[in-house]
N, CA and C atoms as an extended XYZ file, in Angstrom:
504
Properties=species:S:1:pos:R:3:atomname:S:1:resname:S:1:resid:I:1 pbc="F F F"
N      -219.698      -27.758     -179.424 N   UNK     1
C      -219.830      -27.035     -178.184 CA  UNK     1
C      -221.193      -27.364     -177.585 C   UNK     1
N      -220.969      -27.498     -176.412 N   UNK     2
C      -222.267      -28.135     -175.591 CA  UNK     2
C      -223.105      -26.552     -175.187 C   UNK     2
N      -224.899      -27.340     -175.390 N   UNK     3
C      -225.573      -26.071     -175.041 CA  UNK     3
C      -225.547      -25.315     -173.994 C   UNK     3
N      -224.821      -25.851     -172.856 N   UNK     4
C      -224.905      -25.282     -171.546 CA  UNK     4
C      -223.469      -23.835     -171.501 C   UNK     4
N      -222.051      -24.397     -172.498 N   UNK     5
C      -221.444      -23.891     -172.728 CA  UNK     5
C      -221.771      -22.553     -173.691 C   UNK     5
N      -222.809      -22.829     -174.477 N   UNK     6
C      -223.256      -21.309     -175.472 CA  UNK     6
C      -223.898      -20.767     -174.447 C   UNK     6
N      -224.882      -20.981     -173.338 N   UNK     7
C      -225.779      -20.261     -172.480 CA  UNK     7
C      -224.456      -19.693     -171.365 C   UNK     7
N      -223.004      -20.451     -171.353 N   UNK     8
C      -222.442      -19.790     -170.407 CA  UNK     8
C      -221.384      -18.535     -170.098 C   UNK     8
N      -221.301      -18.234     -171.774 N   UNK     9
C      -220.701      -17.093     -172.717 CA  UNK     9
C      -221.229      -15.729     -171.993 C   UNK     9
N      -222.715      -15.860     -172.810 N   UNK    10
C      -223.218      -14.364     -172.605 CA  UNK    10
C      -223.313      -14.646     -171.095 C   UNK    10
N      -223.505      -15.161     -170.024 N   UNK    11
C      -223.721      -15.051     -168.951 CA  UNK    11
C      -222.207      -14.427     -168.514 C   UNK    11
N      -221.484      -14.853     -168.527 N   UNK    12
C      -220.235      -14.820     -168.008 CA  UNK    12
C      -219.404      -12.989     -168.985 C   UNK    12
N      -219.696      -12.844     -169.759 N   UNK    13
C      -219.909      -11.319     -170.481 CA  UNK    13
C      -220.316      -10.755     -169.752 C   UNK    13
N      -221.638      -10.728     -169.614 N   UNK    14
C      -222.497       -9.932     -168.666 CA  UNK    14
C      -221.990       -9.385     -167.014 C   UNK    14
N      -221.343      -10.452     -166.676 N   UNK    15
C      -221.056       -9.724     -165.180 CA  UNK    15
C      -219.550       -9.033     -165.417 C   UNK    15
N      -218.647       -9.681     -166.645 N   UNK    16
C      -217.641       -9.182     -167.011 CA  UNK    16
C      -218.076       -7.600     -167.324 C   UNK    16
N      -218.685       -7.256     -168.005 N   UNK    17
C      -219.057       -5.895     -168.472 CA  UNK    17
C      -219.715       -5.336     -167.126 C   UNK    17
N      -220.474       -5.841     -166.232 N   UNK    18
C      -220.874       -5.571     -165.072 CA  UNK    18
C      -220.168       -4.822     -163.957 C   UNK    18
N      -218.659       -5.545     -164.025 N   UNK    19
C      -217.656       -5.523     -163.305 CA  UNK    19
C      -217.151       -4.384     -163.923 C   UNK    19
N      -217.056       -4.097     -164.920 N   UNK    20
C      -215.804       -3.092     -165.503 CA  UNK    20
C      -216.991       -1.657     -165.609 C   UNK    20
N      -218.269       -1.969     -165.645 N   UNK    21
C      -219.275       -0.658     -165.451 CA  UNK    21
C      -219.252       -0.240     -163.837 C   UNK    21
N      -218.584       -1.072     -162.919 N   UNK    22
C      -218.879       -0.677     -161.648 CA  UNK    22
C      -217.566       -0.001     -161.210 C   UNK    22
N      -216.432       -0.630     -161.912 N   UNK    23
C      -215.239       -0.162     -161.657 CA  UNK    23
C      -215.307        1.294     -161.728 C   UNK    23
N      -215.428        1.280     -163.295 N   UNK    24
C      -215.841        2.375     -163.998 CA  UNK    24
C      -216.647        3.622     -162.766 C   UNK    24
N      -217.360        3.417     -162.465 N   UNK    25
C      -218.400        4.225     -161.600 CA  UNK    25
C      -217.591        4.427     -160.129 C   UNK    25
N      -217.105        3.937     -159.774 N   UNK    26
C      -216.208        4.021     -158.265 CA  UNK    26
C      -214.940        4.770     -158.276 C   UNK    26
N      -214.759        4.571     -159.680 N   UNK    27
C      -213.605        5.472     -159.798 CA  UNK    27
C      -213.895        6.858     -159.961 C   UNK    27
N      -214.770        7.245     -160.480 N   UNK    28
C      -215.521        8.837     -161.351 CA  UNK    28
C      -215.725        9.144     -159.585 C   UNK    28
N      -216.700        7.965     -158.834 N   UNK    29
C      -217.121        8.704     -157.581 CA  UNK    29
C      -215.826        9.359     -156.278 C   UNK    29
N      -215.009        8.290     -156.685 N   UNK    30
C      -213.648        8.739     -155.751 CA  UNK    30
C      -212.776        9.771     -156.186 C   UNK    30
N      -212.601        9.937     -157.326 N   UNK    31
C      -212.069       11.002     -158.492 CA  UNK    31
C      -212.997       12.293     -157.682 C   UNK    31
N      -214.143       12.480     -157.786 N   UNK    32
C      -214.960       13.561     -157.668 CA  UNK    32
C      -214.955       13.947     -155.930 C   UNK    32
N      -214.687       12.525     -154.927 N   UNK    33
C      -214.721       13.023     -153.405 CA  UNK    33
C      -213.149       12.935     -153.370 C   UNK    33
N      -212.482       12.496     -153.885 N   UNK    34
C      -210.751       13.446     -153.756 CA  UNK    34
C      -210.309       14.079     -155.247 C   UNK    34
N      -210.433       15.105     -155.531 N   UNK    35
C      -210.036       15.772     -156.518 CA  UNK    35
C      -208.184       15.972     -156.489 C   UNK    35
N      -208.231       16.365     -155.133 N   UNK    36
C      -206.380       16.883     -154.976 CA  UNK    36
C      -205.547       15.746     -154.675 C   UNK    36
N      -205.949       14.140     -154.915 N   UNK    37
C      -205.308       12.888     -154.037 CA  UNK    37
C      -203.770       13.072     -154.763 C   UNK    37
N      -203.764       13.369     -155.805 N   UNK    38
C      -202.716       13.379     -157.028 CA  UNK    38
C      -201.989       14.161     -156.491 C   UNK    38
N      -201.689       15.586     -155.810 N   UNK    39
C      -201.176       16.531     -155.589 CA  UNK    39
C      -199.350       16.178     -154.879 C   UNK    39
N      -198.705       16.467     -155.799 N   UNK    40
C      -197.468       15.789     -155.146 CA  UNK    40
C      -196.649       16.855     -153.745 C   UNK    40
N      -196.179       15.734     -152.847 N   UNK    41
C      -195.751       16.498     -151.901 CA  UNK    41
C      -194.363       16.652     -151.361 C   UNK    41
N      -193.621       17.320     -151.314 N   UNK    42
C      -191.932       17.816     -151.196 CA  UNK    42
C      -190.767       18.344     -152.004 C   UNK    42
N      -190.069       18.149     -152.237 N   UNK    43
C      -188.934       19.027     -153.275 CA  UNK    43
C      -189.437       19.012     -154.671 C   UNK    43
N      -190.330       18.094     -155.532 N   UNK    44
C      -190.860       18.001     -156.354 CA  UNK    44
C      -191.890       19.062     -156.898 C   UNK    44
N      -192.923       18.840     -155.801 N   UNK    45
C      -194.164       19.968     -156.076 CA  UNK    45
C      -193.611       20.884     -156.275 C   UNK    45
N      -194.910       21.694     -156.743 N   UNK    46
C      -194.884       23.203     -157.199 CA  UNK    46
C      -194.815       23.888     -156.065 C   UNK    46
N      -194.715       25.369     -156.543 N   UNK    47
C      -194.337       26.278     -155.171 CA  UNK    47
C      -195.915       26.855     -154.907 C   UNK    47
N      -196.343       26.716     -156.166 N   UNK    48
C      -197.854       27.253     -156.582 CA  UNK    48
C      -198.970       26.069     -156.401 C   UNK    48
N      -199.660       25.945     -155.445 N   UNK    49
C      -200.447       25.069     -155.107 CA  UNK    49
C      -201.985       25.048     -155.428 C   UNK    49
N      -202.711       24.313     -156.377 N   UNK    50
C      -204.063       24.922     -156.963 CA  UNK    50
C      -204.821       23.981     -156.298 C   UNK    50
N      -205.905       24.056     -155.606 N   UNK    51
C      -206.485       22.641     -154.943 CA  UNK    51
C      -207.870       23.245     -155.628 C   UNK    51
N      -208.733       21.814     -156.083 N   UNK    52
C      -209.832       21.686     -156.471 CA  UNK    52
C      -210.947       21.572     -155.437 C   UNK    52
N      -212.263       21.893     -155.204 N   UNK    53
C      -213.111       21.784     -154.201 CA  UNK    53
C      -213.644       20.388     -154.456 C   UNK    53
N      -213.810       19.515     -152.974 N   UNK    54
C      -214.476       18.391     -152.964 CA  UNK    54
C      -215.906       18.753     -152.730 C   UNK    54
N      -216.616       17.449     -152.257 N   UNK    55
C      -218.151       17.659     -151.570 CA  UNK    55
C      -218.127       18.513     -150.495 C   UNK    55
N      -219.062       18.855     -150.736 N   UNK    56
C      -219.097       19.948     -149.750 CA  UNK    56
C      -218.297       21.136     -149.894 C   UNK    56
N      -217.881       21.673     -150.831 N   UNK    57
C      -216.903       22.636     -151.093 CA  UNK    57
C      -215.375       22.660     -150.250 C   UNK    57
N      -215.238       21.786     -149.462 N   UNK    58
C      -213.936       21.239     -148.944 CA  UNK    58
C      -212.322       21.273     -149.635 C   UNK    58
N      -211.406       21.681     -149.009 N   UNK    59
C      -210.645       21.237     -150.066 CA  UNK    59
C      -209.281       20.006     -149.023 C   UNK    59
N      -209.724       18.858     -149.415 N   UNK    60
C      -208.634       17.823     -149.147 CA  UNK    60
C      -207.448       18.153     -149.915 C   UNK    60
N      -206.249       17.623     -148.840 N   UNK    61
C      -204.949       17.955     -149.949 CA  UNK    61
C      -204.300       16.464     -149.276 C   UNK    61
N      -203.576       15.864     -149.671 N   UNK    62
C      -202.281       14.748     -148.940 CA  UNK    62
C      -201.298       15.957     -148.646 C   UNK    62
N      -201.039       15.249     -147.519 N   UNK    63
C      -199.273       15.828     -147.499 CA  UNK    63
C      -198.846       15.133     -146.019 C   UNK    63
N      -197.558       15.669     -145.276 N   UNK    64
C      -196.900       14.685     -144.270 CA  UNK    64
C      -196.483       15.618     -142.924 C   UNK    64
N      -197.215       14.553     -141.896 N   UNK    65
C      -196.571       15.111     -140.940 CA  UNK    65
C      -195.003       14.312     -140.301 C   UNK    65
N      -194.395       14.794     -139.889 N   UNK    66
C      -193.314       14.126     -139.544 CA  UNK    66
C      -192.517       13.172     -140.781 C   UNK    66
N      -192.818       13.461     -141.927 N   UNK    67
C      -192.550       12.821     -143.408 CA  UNK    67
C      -193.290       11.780     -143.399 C   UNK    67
N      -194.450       11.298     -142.806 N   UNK    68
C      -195.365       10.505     -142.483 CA  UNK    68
C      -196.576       10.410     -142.910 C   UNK    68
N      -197.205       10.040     -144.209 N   UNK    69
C      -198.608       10.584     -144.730 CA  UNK    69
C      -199.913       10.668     -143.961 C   UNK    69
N      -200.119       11.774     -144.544 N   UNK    70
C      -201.629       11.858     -143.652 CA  UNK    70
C      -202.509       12.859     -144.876 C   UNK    70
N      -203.743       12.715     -144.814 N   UNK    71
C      -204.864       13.562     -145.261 CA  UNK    71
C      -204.979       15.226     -144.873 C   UNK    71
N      -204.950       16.043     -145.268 N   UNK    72
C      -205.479       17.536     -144.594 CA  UNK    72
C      -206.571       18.099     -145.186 C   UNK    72
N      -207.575       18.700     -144.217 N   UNK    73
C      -208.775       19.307     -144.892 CA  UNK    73
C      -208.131       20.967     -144.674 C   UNK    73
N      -207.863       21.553     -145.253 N   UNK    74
C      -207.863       22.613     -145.434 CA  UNK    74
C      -208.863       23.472     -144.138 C   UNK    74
N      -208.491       24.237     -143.383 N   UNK    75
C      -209.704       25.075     -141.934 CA  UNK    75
C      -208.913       26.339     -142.051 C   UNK    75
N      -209.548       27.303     -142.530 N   UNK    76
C      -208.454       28.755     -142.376 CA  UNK    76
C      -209.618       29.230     -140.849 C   UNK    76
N      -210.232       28.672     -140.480 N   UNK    77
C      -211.508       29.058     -139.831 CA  UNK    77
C      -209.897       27.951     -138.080 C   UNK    77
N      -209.545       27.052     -138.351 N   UNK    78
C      -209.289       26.625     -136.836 CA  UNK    78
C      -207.435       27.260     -136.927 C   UNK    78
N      -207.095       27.653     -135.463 N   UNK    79
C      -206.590       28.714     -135.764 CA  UNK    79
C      -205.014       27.583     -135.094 C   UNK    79
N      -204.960       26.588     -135.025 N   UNK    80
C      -204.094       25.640     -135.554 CA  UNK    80
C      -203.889       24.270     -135.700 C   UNK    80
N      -203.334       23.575     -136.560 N   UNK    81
C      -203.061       22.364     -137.012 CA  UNK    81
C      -203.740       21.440     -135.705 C   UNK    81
N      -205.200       20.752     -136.302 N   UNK    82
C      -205.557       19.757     -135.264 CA  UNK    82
C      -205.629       18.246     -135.686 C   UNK    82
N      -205.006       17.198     -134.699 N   UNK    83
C      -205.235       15.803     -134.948 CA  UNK    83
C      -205.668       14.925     -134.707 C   UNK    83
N      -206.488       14.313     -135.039 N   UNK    84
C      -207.238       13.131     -133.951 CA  UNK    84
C      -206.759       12.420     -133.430 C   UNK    84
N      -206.827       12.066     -132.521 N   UNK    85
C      -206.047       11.247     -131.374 CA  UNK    85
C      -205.601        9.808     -132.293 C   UNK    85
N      -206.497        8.941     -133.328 N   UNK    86
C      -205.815        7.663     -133.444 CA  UNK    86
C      -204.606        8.341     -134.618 C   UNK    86
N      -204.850        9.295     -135.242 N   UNK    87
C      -203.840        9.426     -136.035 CA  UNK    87
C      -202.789       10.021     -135.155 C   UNK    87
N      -202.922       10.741     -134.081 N   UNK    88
C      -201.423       11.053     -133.500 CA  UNK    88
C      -200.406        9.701     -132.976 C   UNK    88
N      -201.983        8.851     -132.460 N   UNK    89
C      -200.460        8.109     -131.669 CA  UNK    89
C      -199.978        7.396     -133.017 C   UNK    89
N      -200.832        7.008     -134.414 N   UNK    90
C      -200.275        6.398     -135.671 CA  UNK    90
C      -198.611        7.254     -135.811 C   UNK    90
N      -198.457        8.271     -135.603 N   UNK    91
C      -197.867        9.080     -136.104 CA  UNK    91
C      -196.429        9.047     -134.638 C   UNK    91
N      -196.827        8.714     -133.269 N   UNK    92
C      -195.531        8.619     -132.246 CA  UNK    92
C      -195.941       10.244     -131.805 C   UNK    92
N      -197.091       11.096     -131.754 N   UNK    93
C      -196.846       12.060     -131.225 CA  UNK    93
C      -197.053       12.516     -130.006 C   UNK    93
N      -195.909       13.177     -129.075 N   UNK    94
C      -196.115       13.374     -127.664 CA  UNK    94
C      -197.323       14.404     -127.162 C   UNK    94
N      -198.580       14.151     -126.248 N   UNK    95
C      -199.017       14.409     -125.473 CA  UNK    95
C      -198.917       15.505     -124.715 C   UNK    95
N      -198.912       17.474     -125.089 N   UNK    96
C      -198.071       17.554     -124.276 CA  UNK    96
C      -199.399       18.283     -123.222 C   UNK    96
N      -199.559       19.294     -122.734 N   UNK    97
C      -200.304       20.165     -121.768 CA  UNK    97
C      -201.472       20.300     -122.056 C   UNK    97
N      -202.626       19.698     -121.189 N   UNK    98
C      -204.138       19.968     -121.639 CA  UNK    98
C      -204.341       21.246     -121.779 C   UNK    98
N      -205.431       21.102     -122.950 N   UNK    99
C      -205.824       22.384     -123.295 CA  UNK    99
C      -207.498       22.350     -123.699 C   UNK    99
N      -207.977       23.558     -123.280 N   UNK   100
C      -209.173       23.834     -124.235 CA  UNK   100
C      -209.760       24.132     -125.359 C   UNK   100
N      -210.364       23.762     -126.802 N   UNK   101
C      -210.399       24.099     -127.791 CA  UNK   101
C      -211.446       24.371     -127.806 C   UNK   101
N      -211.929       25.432     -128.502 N   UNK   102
C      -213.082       25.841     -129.276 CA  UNK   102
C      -213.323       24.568     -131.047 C   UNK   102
N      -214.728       24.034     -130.897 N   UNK   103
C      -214.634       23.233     -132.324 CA  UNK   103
C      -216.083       23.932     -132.215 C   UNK   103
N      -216.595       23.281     -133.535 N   UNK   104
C      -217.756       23.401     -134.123 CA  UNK   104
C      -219.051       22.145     -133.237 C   UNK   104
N      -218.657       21.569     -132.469 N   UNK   105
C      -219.181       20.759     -131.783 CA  UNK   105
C      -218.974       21.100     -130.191 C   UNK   105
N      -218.346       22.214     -130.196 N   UNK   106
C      -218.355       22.784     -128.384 CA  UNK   106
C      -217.019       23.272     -128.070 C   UNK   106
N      -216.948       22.828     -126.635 N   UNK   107
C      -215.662       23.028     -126.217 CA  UNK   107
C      -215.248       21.599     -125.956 C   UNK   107
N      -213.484       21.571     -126.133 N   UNK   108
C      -213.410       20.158     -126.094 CA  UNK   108
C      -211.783       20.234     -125.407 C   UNK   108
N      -211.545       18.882     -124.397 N   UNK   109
C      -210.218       18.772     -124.052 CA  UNK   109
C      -209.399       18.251     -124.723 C   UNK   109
N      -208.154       18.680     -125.220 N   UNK   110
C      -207.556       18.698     -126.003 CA  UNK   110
C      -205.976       18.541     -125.531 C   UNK   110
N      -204.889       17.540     -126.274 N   UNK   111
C      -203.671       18.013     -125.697 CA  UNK   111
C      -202.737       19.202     -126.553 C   UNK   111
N      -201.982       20.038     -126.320 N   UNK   112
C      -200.680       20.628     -127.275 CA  UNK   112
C      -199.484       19.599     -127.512 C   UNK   112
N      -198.862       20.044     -128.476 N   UNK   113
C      -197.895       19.222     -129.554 CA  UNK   113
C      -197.518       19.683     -130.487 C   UNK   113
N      -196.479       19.217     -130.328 N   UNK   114
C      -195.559       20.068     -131.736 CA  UNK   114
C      -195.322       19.524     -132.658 C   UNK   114
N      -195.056       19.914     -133.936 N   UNK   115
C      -195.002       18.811     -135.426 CA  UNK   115
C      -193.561       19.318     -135.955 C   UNK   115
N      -192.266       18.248     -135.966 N   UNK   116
C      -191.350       18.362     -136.354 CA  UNK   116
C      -191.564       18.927     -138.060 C   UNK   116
N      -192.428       18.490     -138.490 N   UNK   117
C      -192.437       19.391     -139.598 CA  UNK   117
C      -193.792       18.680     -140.107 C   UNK   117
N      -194.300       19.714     -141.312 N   UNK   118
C      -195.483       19.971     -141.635 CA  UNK   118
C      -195.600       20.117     -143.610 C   UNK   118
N      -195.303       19.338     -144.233 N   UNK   119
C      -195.556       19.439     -145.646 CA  UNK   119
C      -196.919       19.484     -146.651 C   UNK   119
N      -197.236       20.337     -147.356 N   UNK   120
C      -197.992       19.905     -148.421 CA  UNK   120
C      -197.650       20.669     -149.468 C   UNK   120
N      -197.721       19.847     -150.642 N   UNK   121
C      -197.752       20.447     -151.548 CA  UNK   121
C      -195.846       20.679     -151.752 C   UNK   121
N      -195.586       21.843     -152.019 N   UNK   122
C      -194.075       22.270     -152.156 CA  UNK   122
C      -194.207       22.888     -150.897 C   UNK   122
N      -194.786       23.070     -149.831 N   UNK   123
C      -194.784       23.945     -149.287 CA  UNK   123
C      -194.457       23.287     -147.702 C   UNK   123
N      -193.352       23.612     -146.721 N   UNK   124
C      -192.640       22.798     -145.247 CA  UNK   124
C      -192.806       23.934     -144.504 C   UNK   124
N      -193.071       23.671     -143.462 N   UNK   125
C      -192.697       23.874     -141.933 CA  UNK   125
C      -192.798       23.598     -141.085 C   UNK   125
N      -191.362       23.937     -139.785 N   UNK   126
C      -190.972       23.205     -139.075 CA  UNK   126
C      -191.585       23.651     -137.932 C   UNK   126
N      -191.473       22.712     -136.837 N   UNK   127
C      -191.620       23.593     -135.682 CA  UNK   127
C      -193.130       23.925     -135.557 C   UNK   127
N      -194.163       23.390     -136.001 N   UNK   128
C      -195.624       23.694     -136.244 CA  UNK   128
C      -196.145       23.451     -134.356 C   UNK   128
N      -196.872       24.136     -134.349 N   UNK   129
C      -197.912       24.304     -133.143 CA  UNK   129
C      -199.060       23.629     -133.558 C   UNK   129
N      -199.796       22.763     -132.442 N   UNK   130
C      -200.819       21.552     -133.162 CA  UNK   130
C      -201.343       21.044     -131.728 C   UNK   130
N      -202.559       20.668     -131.529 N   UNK   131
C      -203.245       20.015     -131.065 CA  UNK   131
C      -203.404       18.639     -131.381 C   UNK   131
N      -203.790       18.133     -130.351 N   UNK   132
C      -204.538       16.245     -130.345 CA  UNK   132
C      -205.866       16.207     -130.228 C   UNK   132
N      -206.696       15.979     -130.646 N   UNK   133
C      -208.094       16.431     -130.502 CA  UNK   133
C      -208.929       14.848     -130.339 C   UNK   133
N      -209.005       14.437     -128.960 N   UNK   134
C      -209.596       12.965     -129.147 CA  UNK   134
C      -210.864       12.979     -129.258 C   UNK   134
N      -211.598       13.487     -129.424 N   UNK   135
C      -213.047       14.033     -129.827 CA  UNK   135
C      -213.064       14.408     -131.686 C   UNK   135
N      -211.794       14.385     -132.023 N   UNK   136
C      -212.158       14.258     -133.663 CA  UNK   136
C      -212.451       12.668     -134.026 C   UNK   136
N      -213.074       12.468     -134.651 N   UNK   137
C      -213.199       10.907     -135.148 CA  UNK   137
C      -213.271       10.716     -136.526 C   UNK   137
N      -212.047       11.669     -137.624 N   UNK   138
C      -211.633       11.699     -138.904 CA  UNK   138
C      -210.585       11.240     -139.246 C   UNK   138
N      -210.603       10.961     -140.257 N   UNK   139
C      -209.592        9.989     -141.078 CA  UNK   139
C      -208.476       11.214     -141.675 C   UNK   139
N      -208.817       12.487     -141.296 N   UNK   140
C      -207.931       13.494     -142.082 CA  UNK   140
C      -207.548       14.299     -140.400 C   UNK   140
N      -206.673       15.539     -140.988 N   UNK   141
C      -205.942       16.492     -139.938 CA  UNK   141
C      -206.671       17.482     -140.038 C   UNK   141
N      -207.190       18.664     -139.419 N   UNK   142
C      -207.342       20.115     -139.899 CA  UNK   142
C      -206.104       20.680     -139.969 C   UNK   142
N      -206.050       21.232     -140.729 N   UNK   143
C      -204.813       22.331     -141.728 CA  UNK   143
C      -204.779       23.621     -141.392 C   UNK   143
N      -204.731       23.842     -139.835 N   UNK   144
C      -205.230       25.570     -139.606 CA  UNK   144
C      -204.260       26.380     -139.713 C   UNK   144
N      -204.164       27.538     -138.839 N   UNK   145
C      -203.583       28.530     -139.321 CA  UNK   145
C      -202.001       28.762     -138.810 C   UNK   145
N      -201.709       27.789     -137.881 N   UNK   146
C      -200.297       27.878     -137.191 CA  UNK   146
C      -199.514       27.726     -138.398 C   UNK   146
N      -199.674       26.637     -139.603 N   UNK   147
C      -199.479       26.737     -140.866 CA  UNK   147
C      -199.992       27.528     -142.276 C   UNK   147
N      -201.059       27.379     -142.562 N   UNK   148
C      -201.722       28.779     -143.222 CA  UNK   148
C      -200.857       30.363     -143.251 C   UNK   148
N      -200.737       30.215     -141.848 N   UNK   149
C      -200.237       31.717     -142.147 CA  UNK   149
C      -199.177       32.253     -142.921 C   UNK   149
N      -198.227       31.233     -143.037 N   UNK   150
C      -197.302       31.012     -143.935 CA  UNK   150
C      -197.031       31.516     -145.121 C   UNK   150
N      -198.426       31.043     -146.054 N   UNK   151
C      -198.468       30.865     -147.153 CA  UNK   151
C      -200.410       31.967     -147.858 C   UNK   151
N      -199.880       32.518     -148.646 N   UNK   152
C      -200.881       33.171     -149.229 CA  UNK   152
C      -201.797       32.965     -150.275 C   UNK   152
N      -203.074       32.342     -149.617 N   UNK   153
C      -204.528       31.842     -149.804 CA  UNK   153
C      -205.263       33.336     -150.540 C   UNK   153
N      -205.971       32.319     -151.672 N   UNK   154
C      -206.725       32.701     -152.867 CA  UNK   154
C      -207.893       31.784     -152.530 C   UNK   154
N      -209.158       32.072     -153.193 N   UNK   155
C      -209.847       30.976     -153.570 CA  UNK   155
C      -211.152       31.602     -154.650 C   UNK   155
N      -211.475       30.877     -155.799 N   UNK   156
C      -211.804       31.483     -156.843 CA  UNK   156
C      -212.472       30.600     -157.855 C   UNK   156
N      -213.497       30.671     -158.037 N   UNK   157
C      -214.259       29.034     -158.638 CA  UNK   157
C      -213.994       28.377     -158.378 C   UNK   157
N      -214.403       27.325     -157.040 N   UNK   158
C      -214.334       26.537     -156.792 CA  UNK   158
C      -212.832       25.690     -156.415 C   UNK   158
N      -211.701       26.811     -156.463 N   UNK   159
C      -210.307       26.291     -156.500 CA  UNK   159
C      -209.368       27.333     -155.093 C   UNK   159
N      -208.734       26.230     -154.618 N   UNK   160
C      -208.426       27.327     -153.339 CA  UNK   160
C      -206.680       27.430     -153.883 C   UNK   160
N      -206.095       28.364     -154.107 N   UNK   161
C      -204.471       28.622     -154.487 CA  UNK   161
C      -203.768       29.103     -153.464 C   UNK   161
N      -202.916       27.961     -152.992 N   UNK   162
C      -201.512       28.504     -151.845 CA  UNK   162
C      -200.452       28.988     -152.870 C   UNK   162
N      -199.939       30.124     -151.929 N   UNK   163
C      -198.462       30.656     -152.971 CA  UNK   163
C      -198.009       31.612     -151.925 C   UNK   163
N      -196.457       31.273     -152.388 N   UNK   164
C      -195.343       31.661     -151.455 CA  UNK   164
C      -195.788       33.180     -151.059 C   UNK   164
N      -195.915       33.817     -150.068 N   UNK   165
C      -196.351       35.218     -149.874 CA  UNK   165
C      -195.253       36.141     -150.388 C   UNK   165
N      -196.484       36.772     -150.551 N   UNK   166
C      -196.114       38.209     -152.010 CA  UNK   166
C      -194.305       38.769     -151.190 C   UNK   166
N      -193.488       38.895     -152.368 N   UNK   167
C      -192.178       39.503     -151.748 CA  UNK   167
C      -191.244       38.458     -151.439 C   UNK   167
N      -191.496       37.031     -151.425 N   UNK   168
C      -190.460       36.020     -151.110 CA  UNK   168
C      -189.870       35.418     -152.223 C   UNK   168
C-alpha cells in the first residue's frame, strides 16, 4: 500500500465521522424546533391530542387544509383560522370580501374564505371561517378560534392537550 494511500484513510474517516456528527446534530436541532412533526392526521389519530412546546413555547402541529398539508401554529389569542397569501393560492383558495384584521403587527387588509375542511390531529371541520392574510410571510397557518372552539384546550408543562369537549 502506497504512503499517500495510508495518509488517505484517516483523512477520509475524519470527514466520514464529521458527516455523521453533523447529521447527528441537525437532527436533535429539528427534533427540538418541531417536536409535534410526527403527529398523525385523520381517521387514524387519536381523539386525544398532546402537543409538545417548540421554541418559543409555540406549539406547531401538521395537519390539512382542504386534505392538503400545511403547518399550524396553534393562536387561541387570533379569533380565526389565518393564511398567508402564498399558501392560499398553493392551496386554490377563493378570495372572498376585504376585510380588516387586527394582528400583532397592526391593522392589516385581509381577504374572507372558507375552508372546505380543516384537520389536525383526529380532530375535522367543515365549513371553517378563515382569512388570507398577505402581510403574513410564514411558512405555517394560524390555528385560531373559528376551529379551537370546537375542541377543549388544556395546557400543562409545557404540553398543550386538545380533546373532544366534555359530554361528546
Amino acid at each position: 500500500m502506497s504512503q499517500s494511500l495510508r495518509l488517505l484513510y484517516p483523512v477520509m474517516a475524519t470527514f466520514v465521522l464529521l458527516g455523521v456528527l453533523w447529521w447527528g446534530f441537525d437532527q436533535l436541532l429539528d427534533r427540538r424546533a418541531h417536536p409535534n412533526r410526527g403527529v398523525a392526521v385523520g381517521a387514524e389519530a387519536p381523539d386525544r391530542l398532546v402537543l409538545e412546546s417548540g421554541p418559543g413555547g409555540h406549539y406547531m402541529v401538521p395537519g390539512e387544509i382542504n386534505g392538503q398539508a400545511v403547518r399550524f401554529l396553534v393562536d387561541t389569542g387570533a379569533s380565526h383560522v389565518a393564511v398567508p397569501a402564498d399558501i392560499a393560492e398553493r392551496l386554490g383558495l377563493s378570495r372572498g370580501a376585504p376585510m380588516l384584521v387586527e394582528t400583532a403587527a397592526g391593522r392589516v387588509r385581509a381577504h374572507a374564505t372558507r375552508l372546505g375542511s380543516v384537520r389536525v390531529g383526529g380532530f375535522t371541520q367543515y365549513d371553517v371561517r378563515a382569512s388570507i392574510n398577505p402581510a403574513m410571510e410564514t411558512d405555517f397557518v394560524l390555528l385560531g378560534m373559528t376551529f379551537l372552539r370546537h375542541v377543549d384546550i388544556s395546557q400543562r408543562d409545557g404540553r398543550l392537550v386538545l380533546e373532544p369537549p366534555a359530554g361528546r
